[in-house]
N, C-alpha and C positions, 0 to 999 in steps of 0.2 A: 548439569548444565547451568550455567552464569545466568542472570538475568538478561535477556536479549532485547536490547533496542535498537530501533533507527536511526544512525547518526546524519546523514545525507539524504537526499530525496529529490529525484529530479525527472518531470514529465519527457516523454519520447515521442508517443505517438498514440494515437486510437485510446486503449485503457490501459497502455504499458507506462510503465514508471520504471525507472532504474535506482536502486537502494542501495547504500551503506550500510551493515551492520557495525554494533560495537567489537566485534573481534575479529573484523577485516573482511567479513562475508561480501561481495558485491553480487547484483545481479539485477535482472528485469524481469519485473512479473507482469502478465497479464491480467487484469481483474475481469475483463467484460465476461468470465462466466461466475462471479463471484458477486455479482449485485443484487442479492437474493433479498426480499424484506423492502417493508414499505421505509424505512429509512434511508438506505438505498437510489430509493426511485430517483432521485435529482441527479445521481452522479450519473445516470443511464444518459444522458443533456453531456455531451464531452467538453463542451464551454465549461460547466459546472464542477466536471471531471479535474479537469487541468488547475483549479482552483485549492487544489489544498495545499494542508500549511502541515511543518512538523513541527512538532513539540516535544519536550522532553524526550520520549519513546515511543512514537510512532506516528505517521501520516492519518490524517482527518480534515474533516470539514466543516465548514461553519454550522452545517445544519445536525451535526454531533454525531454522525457518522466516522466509524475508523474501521482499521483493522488492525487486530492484536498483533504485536510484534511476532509473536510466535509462528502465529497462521503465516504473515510474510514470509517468516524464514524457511518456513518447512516447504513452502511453495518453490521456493527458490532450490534447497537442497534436494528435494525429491521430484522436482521438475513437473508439479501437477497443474502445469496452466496453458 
């Protein structure tokens, strides 16, 4: 498998985000059971939530919280959310 990034990234609702992969994957994940970890704790705040920015290769936040491209995508292909 290619290296897998996030090319688009756009808030929906609640803790769902809808994603662009680099090789055309689209879809919507839900994180609210994915906010595990005291790094975490701010994005539980969905003000805080709706706040991230993408970068090169994946969605994050100012307080240095993300999630690996990969976790994203498998979430997405194997529908674990």
């Amino acid at each position: 498998m290619n290296l897998v990034t996030v090319t688009n990234a756009e808030y929906k609702n609640g803790y769902k985000i809808f994603l662009l992969f680099n090789d055309g994957l689209t879809g919507i994940v839900d994180l609210s059971e994915h906010l595990e970890g005291e790094i975490f704790i701010p994005l539980k705040n969905q003000d805080y939530f709706k706040k991230f920015s993408l970068d090169s290769w994946t969605i994050g936040w100012e307080n240095g919280a993300d999630f690996a491209p990969e976790f994203l995508y498998d979430l997405i292909v194997n529908k674990l959310y």
